[in-house]
DOBAKOL-980869 format. One record per residue: residue in three letters; residue number from 1; x, y negated, z of N, C-alpha, C in turn. Coordinates in Angstrom, 1 decimal. Example, Ala and Ser with C-alpha at 12.3 -4.5 7.8 and 13.67 -1.06 7.14 Angstrom:
BEGIN
<node 'ALA', 1, <13.2, 5.7, 7.8>, <12.3, 4.5, 7.8>, <13.2, 3.3, 7.8>>
<node 'SER', 2, <12.8, 2.2, 7.1>, <13.7, 1.1, 7.1>, <12.9, 0.0, 7.9>>
END
This chain:
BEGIN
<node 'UNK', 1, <4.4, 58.9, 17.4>, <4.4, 60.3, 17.0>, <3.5, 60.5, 15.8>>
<node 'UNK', 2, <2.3, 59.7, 15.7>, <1.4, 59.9, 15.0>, <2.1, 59.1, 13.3>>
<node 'UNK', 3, <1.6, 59.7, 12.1>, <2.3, 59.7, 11.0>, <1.2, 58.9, 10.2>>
<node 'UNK', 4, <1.1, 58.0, 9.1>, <0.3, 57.8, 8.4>, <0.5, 57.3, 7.0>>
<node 'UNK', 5, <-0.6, 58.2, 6.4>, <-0.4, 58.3, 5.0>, <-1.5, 57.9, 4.4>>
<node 'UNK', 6, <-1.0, 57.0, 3.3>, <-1.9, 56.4, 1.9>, <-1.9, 56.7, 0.9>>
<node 'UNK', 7, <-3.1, 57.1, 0.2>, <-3.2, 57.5, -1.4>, <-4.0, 56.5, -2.3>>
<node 'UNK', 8, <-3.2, 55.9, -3.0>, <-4.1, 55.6, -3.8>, <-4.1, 55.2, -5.3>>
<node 'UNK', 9, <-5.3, 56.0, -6.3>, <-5.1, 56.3, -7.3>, <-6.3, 55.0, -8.3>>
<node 'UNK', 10, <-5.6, 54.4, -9.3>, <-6.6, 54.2, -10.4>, <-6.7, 54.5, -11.4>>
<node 'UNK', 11, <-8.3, 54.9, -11.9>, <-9.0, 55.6, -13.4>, <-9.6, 54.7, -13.9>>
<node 'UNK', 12, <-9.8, 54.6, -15.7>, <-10.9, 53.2, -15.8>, <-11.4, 54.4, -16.2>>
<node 'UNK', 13, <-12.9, 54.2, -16.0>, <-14.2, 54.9, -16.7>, <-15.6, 54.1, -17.3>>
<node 'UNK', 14, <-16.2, 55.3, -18.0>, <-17.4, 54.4, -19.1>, <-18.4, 54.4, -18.3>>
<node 'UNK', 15, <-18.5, 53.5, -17.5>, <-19.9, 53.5, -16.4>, <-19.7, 52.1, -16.3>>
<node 'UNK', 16, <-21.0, 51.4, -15.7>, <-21.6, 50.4, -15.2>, <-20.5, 50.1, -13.9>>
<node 'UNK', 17, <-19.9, 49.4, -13.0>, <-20.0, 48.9, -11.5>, <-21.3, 49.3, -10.4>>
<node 'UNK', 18, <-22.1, 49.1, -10.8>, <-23.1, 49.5, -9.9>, <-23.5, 51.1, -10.2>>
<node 'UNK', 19, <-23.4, 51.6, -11.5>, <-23.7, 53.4, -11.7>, <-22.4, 53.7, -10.7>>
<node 'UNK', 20, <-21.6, 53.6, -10.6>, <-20.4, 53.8, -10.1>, <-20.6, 54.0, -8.6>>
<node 'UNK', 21, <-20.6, 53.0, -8.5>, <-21.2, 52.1, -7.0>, <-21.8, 53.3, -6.4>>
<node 'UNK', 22, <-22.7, 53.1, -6.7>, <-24.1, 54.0, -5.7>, <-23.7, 55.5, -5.5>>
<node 'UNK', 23, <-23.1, 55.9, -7.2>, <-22.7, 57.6, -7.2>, <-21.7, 58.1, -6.2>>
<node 'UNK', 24, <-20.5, 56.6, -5.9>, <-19.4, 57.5, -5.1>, <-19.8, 56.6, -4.0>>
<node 'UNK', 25, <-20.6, 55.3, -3.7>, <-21.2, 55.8, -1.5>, <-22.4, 55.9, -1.4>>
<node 'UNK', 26, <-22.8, 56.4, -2.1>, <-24.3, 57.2, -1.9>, <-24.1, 58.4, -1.4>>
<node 'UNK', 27, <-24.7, 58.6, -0.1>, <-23.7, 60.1, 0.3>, <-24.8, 61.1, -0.1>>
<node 'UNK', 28, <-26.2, 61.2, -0.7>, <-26.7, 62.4, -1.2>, <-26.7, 62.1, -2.5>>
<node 'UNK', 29, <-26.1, 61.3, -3.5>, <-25.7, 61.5, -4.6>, <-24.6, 61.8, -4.9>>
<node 'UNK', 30, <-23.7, 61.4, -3.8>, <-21.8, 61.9, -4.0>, <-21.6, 63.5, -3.7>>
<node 'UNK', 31, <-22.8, 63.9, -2.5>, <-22.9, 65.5, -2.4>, <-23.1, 66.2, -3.5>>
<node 'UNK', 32, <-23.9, 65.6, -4.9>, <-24.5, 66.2, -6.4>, <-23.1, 66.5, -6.8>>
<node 'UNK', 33, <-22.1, 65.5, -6.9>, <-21.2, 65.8, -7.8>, <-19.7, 66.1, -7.2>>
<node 'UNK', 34, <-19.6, 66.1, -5.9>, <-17.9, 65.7, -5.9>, <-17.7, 67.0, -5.0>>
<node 'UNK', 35, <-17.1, 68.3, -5.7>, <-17.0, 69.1, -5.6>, <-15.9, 69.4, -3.6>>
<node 'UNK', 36, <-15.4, 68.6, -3.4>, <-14.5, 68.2, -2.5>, <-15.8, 68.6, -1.1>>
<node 'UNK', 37, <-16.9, 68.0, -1.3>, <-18.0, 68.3, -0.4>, <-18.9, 69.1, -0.2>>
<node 'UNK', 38, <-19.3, 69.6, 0.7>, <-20.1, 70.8, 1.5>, <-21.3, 70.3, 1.2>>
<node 'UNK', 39, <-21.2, 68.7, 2.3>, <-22.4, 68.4, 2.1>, <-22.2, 67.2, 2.7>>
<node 'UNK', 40, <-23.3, 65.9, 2.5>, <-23.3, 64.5, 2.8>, <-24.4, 64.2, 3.0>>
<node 'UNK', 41, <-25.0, 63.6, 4.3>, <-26.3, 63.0, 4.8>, <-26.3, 62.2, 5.8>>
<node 'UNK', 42, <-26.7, 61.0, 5.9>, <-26.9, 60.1, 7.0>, <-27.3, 60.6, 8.1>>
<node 'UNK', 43, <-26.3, 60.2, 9.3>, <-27.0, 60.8, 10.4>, <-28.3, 60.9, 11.2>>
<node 'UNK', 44, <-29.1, 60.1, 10.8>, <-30.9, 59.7, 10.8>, <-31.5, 59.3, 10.0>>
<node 'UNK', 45, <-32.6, 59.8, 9.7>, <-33.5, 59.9, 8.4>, <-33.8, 58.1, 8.4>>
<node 'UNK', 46, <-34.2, 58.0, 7.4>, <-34.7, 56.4, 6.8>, <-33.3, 55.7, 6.5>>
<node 'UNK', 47, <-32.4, 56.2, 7.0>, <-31.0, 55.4, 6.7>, <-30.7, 55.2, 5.2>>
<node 'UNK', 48, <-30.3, 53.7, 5.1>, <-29.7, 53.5, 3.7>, <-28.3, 53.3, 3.8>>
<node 'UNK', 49, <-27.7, 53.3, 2.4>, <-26.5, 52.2, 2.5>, <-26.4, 51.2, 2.4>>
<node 'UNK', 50, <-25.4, 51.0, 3.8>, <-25.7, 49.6, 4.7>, <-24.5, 49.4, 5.7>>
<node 'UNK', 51, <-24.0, 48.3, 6.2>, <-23.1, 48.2, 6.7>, <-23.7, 48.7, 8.3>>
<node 'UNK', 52, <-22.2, 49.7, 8.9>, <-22.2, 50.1, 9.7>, <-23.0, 51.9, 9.8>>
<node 'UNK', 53, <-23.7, 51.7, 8.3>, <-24.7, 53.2, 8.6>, <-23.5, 54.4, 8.8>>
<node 'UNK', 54, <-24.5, 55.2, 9.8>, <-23.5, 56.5, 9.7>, <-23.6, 57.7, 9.2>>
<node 'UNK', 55, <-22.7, 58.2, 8.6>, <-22.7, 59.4, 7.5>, <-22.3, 60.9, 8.0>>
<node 'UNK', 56, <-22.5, 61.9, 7.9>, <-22.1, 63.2, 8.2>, <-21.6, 64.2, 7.5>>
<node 'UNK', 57, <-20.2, 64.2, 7.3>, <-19.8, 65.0, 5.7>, <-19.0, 66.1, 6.5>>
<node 'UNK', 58, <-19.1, 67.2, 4.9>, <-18.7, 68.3, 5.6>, <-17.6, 69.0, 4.3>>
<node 'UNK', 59, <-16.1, 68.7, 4.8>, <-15.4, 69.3, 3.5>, <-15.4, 70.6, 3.2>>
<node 'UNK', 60, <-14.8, 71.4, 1.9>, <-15.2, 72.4, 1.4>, <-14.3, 73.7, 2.3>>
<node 'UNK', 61, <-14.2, 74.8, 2.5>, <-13.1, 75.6, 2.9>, <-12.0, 75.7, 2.3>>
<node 'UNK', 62, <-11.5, 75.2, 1.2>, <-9.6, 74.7, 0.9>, <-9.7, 73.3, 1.5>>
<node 'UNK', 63, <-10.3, 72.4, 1.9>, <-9.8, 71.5, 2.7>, <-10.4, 71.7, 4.4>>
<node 'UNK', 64, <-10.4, 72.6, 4.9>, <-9.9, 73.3, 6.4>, <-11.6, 73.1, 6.4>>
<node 'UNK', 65, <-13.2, 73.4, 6.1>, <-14.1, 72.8, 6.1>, <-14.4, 71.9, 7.2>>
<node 'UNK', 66, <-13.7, 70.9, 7.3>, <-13.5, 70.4, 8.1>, <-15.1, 69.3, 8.0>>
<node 'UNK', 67, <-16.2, 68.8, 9.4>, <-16.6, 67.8, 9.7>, <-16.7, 67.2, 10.4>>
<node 'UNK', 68, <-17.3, 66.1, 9.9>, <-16.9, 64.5, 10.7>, <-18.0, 63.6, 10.5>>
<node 'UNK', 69, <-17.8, 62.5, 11.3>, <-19.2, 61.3, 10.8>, <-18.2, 60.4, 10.7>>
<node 'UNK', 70, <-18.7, 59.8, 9.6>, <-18.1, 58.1, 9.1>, <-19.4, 57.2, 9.5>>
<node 'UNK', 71, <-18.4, 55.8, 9.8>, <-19.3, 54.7, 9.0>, <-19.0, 53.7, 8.2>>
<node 'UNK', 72, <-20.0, 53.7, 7.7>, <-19.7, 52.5, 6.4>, <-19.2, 50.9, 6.8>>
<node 'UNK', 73, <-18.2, 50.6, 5.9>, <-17.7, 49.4, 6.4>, <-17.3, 48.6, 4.9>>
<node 'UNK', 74, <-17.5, 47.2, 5.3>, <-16.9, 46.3, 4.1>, <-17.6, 46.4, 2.3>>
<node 'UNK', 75, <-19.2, 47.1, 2.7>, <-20.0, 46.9, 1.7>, <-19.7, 46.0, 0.9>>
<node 'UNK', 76, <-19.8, 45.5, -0.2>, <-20.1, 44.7, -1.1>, <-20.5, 45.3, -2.5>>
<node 'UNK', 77, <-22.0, 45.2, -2.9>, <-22.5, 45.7, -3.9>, <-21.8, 45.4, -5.4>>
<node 'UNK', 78, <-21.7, 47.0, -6.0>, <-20.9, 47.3, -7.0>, <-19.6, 46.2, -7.2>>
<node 'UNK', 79, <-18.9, 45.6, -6.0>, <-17.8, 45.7, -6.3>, <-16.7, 46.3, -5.8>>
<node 'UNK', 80, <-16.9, 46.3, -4.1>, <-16.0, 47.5, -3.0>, <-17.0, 48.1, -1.9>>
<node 'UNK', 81, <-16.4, 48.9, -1.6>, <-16.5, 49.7, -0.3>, <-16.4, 51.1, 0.2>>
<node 'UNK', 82, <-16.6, 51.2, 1.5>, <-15.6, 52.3, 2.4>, <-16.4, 52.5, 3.6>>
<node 'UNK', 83, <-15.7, 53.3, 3.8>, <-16.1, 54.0, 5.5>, <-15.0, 54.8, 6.2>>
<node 'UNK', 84, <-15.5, 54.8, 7.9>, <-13.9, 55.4, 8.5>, <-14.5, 56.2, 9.2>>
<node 'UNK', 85, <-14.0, 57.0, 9.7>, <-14.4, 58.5, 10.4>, <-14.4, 57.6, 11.8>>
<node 'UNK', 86, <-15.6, 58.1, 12.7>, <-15.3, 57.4, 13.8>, <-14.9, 58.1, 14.7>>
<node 'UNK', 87, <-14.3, 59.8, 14.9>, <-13.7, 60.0, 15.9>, <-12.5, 60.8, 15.2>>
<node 'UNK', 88, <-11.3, 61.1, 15.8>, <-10.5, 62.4, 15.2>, <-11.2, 63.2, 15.1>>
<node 'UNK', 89, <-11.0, 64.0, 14.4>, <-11.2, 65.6, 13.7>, <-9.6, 66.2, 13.0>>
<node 'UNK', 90, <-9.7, 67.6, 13.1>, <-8.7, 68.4, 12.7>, <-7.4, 68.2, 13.0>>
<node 'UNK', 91, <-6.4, 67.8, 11.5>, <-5.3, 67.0, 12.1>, <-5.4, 65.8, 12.0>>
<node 'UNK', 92, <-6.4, 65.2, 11.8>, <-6.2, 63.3, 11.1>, <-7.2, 62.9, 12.1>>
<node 'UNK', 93, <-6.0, 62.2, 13.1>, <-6.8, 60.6, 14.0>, <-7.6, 59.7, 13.7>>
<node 'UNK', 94, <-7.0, 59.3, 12.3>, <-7.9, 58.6, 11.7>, <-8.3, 59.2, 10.0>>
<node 'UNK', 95, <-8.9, 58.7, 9.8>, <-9.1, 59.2, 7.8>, <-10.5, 57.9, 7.6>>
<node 'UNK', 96, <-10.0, 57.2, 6.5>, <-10.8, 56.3, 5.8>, <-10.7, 56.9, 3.9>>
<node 'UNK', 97, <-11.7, 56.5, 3.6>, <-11.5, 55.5, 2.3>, <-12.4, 54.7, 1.4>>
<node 'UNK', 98, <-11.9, 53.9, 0.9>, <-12.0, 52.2, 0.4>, <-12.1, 52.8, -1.2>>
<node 'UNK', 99, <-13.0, 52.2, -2.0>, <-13.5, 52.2, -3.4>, <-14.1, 50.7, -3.5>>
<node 'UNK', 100, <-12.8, 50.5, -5.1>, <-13.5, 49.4, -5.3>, <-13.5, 49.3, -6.8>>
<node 'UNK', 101, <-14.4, 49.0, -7.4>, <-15.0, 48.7, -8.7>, <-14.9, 47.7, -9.4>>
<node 'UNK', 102, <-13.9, 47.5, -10.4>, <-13.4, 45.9, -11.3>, <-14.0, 46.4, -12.9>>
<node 'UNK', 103, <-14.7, 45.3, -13.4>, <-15.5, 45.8, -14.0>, <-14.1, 45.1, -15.3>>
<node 'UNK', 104, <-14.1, 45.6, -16.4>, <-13.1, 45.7, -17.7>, <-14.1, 46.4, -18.9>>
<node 'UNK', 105, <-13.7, 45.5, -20.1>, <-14.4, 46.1, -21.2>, <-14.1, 47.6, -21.6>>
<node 'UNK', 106, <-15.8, 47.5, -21.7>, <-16.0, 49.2, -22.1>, <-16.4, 50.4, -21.0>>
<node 'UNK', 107, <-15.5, 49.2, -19.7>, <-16.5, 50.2, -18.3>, <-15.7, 49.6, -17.1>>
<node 'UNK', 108, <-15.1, 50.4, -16.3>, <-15.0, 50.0, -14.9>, <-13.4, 50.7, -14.7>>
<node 'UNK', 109, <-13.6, 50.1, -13.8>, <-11.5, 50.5, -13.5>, <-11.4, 50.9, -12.0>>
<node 'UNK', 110, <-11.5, 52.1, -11.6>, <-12.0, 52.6, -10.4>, <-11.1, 52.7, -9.5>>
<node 'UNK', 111, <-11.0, 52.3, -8.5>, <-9.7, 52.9, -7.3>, <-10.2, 53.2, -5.9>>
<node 'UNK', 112, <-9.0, 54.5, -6.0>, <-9.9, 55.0, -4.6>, <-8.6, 55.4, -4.2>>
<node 'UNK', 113, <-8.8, 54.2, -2.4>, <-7.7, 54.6, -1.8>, <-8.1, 55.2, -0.9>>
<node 'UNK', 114, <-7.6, 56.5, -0.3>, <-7.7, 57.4, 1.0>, <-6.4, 57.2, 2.0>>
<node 'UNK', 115, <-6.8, 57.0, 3.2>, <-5.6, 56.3, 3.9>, <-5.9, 57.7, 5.7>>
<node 'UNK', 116, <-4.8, 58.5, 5.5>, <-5.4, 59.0, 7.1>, <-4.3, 58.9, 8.0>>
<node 'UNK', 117, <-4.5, 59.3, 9.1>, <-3.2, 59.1, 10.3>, <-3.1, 60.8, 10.5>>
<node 'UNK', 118, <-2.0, 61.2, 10.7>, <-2.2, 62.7, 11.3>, <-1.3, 62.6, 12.8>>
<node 'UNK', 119, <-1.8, 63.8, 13.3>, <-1.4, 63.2, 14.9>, <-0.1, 63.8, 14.7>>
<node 'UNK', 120, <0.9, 65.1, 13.8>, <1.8, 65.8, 14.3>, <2.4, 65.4, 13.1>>
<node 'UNK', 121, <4.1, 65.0, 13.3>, <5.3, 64.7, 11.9>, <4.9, 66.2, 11.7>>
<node 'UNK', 122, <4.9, 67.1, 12.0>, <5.4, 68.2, 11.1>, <4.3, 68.6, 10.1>>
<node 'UNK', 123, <2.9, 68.0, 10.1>, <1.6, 68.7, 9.2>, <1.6, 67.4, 8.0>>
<node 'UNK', 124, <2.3, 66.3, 8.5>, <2.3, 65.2, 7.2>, <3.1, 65.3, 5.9>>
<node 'UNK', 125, <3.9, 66.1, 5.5>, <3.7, 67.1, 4.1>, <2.9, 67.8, 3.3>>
<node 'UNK', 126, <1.7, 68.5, 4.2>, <1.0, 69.4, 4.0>, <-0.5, 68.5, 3.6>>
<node 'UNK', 127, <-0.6, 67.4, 4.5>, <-1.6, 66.8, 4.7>, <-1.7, 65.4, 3.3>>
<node 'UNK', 128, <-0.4, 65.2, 3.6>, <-0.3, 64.3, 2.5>, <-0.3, 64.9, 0.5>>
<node 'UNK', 129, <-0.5, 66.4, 0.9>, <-0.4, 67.0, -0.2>, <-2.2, 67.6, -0.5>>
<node 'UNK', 130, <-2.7, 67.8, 0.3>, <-4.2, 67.8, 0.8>, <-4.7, 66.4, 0.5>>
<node 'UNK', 131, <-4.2, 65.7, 0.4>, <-5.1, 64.0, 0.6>, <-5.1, 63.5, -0.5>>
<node 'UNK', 132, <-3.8, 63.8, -1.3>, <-3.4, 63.8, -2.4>, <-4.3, 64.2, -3.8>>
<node 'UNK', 133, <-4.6, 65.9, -3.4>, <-5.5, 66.7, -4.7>, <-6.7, 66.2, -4.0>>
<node 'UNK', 134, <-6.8, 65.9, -3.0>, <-8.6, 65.4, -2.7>, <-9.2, 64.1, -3.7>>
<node 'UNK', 135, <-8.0, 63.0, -3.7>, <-8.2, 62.0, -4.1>, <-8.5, 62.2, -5.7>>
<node 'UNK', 136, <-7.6, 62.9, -6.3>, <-7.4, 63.0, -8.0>, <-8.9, 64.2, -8.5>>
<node 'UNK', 137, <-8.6, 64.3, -7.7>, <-10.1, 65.9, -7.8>, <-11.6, 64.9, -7.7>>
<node 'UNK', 138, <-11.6, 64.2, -6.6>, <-12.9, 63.5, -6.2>, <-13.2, 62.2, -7.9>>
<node 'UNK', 139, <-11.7, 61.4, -8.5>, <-11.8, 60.8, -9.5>, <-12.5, 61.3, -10.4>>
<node 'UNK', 140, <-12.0, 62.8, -10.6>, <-12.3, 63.5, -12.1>, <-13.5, 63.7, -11.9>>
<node 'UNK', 141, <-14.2, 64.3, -10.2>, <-15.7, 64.7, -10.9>, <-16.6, 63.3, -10.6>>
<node 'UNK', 142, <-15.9, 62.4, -10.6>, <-16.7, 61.0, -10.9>, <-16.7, 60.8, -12.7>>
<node 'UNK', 143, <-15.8, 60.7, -12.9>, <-15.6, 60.8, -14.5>, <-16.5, 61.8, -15.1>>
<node 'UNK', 144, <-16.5, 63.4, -14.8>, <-17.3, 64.3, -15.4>, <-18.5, 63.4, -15.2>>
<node 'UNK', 145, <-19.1, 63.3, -14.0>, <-20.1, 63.1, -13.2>, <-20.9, 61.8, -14.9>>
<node 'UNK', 146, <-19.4, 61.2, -14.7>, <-20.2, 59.9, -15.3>, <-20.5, 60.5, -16.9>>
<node 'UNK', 147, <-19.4, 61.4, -17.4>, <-19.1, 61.8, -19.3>, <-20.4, 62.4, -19.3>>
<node 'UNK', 148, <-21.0, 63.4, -18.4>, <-21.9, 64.6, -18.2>, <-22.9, 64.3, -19.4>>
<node 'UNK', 149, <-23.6, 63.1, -19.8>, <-24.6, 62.8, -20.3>, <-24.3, 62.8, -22.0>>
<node 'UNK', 150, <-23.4, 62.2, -21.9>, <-22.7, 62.0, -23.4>, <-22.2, 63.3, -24.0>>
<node 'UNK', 151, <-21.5, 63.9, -23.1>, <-21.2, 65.2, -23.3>, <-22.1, 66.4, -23.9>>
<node 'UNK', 152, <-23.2, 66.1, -22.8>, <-24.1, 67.1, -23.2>, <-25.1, 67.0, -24.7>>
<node 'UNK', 153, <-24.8, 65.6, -25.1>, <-25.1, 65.0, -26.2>, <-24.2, 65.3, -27.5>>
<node 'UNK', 154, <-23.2, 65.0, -27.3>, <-22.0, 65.6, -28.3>, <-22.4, 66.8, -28.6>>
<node 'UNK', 155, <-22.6, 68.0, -27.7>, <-22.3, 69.3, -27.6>, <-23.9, 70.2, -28.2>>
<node 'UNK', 156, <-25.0, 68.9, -28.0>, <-26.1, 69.2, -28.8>, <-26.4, 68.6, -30.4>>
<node 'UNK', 157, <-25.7, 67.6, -30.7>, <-25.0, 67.1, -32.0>, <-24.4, 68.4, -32.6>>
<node 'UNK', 158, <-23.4, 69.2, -32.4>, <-22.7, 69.8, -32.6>, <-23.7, 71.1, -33.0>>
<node 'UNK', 159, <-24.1, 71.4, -32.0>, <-25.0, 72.7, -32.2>, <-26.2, 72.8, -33.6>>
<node 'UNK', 160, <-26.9, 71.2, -33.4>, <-27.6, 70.8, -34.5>, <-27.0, 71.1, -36.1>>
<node 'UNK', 161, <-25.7, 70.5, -36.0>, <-24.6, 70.4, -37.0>, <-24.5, 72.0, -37.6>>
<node 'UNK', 162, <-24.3, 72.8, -36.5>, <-23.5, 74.1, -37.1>, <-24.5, 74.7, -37.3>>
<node 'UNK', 163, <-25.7, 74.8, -36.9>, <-27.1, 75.4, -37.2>, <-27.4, 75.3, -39.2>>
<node 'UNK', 164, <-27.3, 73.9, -39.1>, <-27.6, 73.3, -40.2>, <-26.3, 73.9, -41.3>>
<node 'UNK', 165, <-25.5, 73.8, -40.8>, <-24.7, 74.3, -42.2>, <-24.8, 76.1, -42.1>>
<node 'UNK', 166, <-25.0, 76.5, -41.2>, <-25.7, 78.2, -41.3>, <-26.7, 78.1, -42.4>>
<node 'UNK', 167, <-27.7, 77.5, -42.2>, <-28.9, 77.7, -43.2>, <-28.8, 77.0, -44.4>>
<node 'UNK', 168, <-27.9, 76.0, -44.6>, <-27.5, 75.8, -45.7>, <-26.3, 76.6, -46.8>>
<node 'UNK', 169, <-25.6, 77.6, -46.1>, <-24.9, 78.3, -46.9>, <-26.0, 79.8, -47.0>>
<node 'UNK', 170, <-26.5, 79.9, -46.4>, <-27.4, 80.9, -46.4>, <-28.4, 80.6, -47.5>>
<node 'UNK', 171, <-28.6, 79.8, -47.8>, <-29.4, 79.0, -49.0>, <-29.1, 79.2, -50.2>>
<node 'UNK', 172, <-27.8, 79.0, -50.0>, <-26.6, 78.9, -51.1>, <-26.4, 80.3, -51.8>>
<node 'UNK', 173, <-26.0, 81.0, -50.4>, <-25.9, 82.5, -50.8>, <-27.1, 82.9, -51.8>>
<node 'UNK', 174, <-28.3, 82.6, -51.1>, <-29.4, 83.4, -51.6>, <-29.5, 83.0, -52.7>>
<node 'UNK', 175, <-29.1, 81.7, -53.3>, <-29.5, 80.9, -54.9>, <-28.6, 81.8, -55.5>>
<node 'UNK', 176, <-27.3, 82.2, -55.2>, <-26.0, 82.5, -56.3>, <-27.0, 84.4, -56.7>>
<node 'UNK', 177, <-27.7, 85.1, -55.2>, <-27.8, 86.0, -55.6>, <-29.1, 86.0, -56.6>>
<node 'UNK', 178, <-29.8, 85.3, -56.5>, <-31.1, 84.9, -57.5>, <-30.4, 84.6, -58.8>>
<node 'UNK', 179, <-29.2, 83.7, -58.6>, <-28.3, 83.8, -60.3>, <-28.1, 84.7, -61.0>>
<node 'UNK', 180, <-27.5, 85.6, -60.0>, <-27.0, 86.8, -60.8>, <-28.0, 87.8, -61.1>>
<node 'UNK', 181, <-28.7, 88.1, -60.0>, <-30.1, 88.9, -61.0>, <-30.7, 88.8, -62.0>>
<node 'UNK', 182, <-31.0, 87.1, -62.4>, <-31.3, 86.8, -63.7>, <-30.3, 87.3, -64.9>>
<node 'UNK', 183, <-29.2, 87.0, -64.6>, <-28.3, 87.6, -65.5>, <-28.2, 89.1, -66.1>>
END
C-alpha cells in the first residue's frame, strides 16, 4: 500500500567539496541558509557531525511544518552523505536524503537525492510534487548560499564604478561651465 518516491537532482557549483560539505550536513549551518527549514539542531548539546548523530529539523509551513529527527548515516568527508528520519512523521514512513560531492574543474557537481515512502497511493502526487520543489529550492539556496560572497562583491564593484562616473561627469560639467564663463 505504501508508495515510494525518489528525487533526484544535479547542479555543478563554484565551491570547494568540503565548503559544500559542511554547509548542506551541518545542520546549524544548513538552518543559516536553506530556506526549506524552520530550524536544525542536534538532539544533545556537544554533538558533532558524525556517524549515527541525531538531528532535529523542523520544515517551514508550505511544507505541512512538519518535525522529525534524523540520523546521520554513510558519512564520508566532503565526498557523500545523508541521513534518515528515524520514525514516520506526517504522510512519509520513511524520508531520507543522500548528498554527494564530485569535485570537477572550477567547483563541485552537487547531487541531492531525496527518497521518501508515503503510507497512502492517493497523497503520492501531491507529495512527490512537495519533494520535488523541496529538492530544487534546497539546490538553489546552496548555490545563493555559495554566489552570496562574490555577489556581494560584484554589486560593490558596481556601486564603486557608478559613483565614480557621477563625479566624473560632474567634473566635466563644471569644467565646460568654467569654459563658457570665460568666454
Amino acid at each position: 500500500m505504501s508508495e515510494e518516491i525518489v528525487v533526484k537532482q544535479t547542479m555543478p557549483m563554484r565551491g570547494r567539496p568540503e565548503v559544500l560539505y559542511r554547509l548542506a550536513l551541518d545542520p546549524r549551518r544548513r538552518a543559516a541558509w536553506d530556506s526549506n527549514l524552520v530550524s536544525a539542531a542536534y538532539s544533545s548539546e556537544g554533538q558533532k557531525l558524525a556517524q549515527n548523530a541525531l538531528v532535529d529539523f523542523k520544515f517551514v509551513r508550505r511544507l505541512l511544518g512538519l518535525k522529525f529527527q534524523a540520523r546521520y548515516g554513510q558519512l564520508v568527508a566532503s565526498q557523500r552523505g545523508g541521513w534518515e528520519a528515524v520514525r514516520p512523521f506526517g504522510p512519509l514512513e520513511k524520508f531520507s536524503q543522500q548528498w554527494n560531492f564530485k569535485p570537477m574543474p572550477g567547483g563541485t557537481e552537487v547531487t541531492l537525492t531525496v527518497k521518501g515512502t508515503v503510507r497512502y497511493r492517493w497523497i503520492r502526487t501531491q507529495m512527490e510534487r512537495i519533494l520535488h520543489n523541496l529538492t530544487i529550492s534546497t539546490l538553489m539556496d546552496l548555490q545563493r548560499q555559495i554566489d552570496a560572497p562574490t555577489a556581494q562583491l560584484v554589486e560593490d564593484m558596481g556601486r564603486e564604478m557608478a559613483e565614480k562616473q557621477k563625479a566624473e561627469e560632474k567634473a566635466a560639467k563644471a569644467a565646460a561651465k568654467a569654459a563658457r564663463k570665460k568666454k
